[in-house]
N, C-alpha and C positions, 0 to 999 in steps of 0.2 A: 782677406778671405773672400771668395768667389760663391753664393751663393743662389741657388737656380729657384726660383718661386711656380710651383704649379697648380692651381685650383681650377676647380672644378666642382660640379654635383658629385661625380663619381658616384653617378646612379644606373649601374652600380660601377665601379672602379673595375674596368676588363687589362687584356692584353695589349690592346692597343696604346690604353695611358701609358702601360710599364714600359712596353721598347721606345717607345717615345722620351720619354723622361730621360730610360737609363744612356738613349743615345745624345741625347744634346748634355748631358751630367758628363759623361764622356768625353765628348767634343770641345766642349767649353771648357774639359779639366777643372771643374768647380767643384769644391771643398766640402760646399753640405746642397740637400736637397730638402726644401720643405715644400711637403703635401698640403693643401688646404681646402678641405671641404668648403662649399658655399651653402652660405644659411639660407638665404632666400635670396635666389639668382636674380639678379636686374633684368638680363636679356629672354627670361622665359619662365615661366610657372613650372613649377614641380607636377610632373603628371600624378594623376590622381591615382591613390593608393601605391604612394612612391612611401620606401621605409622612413623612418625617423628619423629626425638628424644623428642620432646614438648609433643606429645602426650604420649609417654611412658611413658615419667617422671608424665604427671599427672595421669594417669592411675592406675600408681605408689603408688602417692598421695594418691588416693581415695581406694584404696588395704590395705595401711598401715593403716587407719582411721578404717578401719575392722577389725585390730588387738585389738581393743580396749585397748590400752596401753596408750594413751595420746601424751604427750609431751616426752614420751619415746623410742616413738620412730619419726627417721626423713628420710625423703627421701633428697637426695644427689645428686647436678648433676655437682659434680667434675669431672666425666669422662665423661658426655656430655659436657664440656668447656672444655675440655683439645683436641689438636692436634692429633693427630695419632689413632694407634692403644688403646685400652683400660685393658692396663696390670694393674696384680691385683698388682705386686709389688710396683708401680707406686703410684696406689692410697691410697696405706698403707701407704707409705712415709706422703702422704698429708695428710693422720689422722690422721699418728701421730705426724706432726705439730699443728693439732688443738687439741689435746688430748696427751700432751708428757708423762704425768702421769699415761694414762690407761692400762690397760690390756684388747689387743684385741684379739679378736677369732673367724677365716674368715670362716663363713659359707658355706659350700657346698653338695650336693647330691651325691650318688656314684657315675655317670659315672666322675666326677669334680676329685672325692676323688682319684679313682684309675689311675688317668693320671695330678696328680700335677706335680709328676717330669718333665713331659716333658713342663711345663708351661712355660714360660721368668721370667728368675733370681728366680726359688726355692728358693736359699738361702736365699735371700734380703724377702721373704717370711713366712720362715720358722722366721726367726732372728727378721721381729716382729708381727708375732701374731700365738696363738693357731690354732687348724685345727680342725675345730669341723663338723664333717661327718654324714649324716644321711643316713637311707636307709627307706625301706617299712616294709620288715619281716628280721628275723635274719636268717629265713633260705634263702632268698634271697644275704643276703649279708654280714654274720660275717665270712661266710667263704672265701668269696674276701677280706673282711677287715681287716682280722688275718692279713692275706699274706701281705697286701700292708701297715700296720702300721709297722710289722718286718721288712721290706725293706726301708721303711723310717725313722724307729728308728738308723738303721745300716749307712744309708746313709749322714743322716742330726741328731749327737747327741744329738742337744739342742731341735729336737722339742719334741713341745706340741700337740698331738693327741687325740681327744676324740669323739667316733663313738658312734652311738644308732641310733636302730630300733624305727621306727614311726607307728606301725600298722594302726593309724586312718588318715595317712596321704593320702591325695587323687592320685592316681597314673594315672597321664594324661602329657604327651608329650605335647609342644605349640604346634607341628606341630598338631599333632594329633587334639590339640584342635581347631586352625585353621583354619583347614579342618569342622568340626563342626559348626562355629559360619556361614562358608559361605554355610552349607546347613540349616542355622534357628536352629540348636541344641546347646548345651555347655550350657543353660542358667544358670544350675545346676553347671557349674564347675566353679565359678565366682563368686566375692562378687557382689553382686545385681547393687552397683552404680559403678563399673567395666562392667558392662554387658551393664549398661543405655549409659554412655558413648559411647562404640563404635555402639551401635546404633544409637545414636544423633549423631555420628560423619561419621556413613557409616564405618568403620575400617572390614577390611578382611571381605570384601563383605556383610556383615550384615547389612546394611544399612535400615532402616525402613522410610514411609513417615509418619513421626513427624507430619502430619498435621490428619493423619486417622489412630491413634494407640488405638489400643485393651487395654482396662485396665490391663492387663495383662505384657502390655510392657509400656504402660507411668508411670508405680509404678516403674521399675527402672529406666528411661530414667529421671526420676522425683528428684528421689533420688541423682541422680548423679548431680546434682546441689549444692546440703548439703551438710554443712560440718556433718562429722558423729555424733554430739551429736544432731541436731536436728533431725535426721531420726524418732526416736521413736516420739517426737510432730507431722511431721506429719503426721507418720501413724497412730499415734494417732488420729489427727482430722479428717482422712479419717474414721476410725471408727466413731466419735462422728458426725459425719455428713451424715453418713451411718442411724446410729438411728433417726437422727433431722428428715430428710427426710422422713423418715418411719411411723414417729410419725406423723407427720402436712399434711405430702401428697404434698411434695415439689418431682421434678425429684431425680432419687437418684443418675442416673449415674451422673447428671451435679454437684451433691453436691459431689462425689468422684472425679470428674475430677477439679472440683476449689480447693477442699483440697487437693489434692497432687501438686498444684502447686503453691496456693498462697504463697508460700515461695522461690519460686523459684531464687529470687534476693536476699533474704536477708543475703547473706553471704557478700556480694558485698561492698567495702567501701565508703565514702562518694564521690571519685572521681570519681569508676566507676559508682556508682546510679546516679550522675550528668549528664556522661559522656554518660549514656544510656535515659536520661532525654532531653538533647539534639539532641540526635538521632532519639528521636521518637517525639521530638515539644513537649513535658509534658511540661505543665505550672504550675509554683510553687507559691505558694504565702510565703508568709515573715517569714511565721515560717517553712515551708516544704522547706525552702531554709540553715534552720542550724540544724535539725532535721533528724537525719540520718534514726531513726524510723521508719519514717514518709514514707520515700521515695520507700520503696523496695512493698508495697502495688501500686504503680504507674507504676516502673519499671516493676516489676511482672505479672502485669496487662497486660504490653506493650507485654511483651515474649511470655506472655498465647496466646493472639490473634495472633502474628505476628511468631512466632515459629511453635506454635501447633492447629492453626485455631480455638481457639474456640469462643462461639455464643456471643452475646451480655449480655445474663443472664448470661453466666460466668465470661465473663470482666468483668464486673461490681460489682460482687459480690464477689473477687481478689480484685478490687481497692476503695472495701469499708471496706473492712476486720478486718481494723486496727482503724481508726476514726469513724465510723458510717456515715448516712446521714436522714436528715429528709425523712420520709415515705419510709422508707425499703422495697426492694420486698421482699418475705417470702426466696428467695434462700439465697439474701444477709445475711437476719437475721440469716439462719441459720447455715453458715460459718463464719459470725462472732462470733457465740457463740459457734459453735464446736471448733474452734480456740481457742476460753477462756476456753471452761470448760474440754478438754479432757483429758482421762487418766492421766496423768505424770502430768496435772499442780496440782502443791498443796501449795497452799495460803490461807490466813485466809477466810471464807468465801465462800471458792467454795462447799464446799457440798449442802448450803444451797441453792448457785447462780445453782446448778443442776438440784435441787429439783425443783427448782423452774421453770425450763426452758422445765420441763418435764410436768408440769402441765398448766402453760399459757405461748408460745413464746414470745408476747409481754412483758408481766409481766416479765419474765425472762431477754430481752433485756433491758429495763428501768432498772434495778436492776445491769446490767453488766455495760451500760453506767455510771449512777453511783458511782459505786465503781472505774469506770477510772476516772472519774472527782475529786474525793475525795482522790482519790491517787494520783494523779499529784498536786493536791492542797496543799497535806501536803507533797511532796518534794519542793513545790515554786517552780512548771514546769509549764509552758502555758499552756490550752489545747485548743485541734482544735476547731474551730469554727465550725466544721462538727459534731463536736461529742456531744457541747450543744446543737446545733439545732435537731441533734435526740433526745436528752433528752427531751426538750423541745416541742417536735410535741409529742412524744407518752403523758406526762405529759399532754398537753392541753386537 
């Protein structure tokens, strides 16, 4: 197994880390990729009122999920647990206790490349893993990198060197970036749910009030809640809710503002959907209490109002999303059906369940209810008692 080792601050973890990484993970055809935040860098202090390691490491998280590589690649917070300084020699050891088999190769940028030797313990470095260096253009840096591989070829016999130019790679400094995010700018230098983040969180002064954001800024702040395979569903349903509304003459901003959030919890597992169900007094009843499903439509609801203020047609229509309820307002109906029919879902039936929802909204909702009652029915699942009595109001 081939794998590629990258750390850094990742303060904050931009565009530039990503094509960087995903191009030498590429190039090298290497197996897995791990991310690793640094706890406390040896070559330079954490600028002052830089996030928390916690924050980094998810930042991190949410950076890596942009790679679109999977399970292939992982972020790592051995050197945020570890004591001291955060030597790379250090953390090599400890990968390759958990990987005694692989073949690693410790990723880094040229100012990294051409000042290894002066790192702590090269050797212990060099001895186990490759050196794989990247730059911007070859005229920027093959001719530093000739020099500094012949010096290091001479110095250290056994290593392993491999350099390449990245033309498409973004070329932005953190500081530089920064400086950027705390005058409102960078949004472009950043995977989207890296940028939501440190807005939800106020990070290097960027701070937004979540309770009156611009569509513009709740689609990443939004984002940044998902895990990365569901990002497409819901920009998907912010489209498919964009048209409902268009179509029927429902608000359209309030159908963009529920579709980019009523999914806002559902990453969340049964403890925390519990644990934020208790926080906000949600009352459950007997199947919403072992129905993990069930619950992020409730939670979600809670965060939309008490996070990012919105009105009561949006709660509402977030915390009906999933079950239905008898006599639907037209917003509700039509987030719960841009939910079901948008782009990326494809199941038996949904063209027709489109077709249909384009020519009568009701007609279209009976028909969605439905086919969830008919499919919970041939798994031998319960379904809500919210969701027959819709059935059963628009049927009467």
């Amino acid at each position: 197994m081939k794998i590629g080792v990258y750390g850094g601050t990742f303060n904050p973890p931009h565009l530039g880390h990503l094509t960087a990484a995903r191009a030498v993970f590429d190039l090298l055809k290497l197996d897995k990729l791990l991310l690793v935040p640094a706890g406390l860098p040896p070559h330079k202090a954490l600028p002052a009122g830089s996030p928390t390691a916690e924050r980094r490491l998810e930042m991190t998280r949410l950076a890596a999920e942009q790679l679109g590589l999977g399970d292939r690649v992982q972020v790592l917070d051995l050197e945020l647990r570890r004591q001291g300084k955060s030597y790379t020699a250090d953390t090599l050891s400890q990968i390759r206790e958990l990987y005694p088999e692989a073949e690693l190769w410790l990723l880094m940028g040229t100012d990294m490349f051409l000042t290894l030797q002066t790192w702590h313990e090269p050797e212990a470095i060099f001895a186990q893993a490759g050196i794989a260096a990247f730059g911007r253009t070859e005229e920027d840096t093959e001719e530093l990198f000739s020099v500094q591989r012949e010096y290091l070829y001479r110095t250290y016999p056994d290593a392993r060197i491999f350099t390449l130019t990245i033309p498409g790679v973004v070329d932005i400094s953190s500081t530089e970036l920064r400086e950027q995010l705390s005058a409102d700018r960078g949004a472009n230098l950043l995977a989207p749910a890296v940028y939501g983040y440190i807005l939800r969180e106020g990070l290097y002064g960027a701070g937004a009030d979540l309770k009156h954001l611009p569509l513009s800024k709740l689609r990443p702040v939004a984002l940044s809640y998902l895990k990365h395979k569901r990002i497409p569903h819901v920009l998907g349903t912010e489209q498919e809710a964009i048209r409902l509304a268009e179509r029927y003459g429902a608000d359209v901003e309030k159908a963009r503002v529920g579709a980019l959030l009523h999914d806002c919890t559902k990453k969340l597992d049964m403890e925390a959907q519990l644990a934020l169900c208790r926080h906000y007094g949600i009352q459950l009843d007997e199947l919403e209490q072992k129905a993990l499903k069930l619950l992020h439509a409730k939670t979600g609801a809670a965060i939309a109002r008490d996070v990012f203020g919105v009105d009561e047609e949006i709660y509402s229509a977030i915390l009906w999303h999933t079950t239905g309820h008898a006599n639907m307002t037209l917003l509700e109906k039509i987030l719960y059906l841009a939910d079901y029919i948008e782009p990326s879902r494809d199941f038996p039936g949904v063209d027709k369940l489109r077709a249909v929802c384009y020519k009568n909204l009701d007609a279209g909702l009976l028909m969605g209810l439905e086919m969830t009652i008919g499919e919970m029915n041939a798994m031998g699942n319960p379904v809500h008692h919210a969701t027959i009595e819709a059935r059963d109001a628009l049927k009467g």
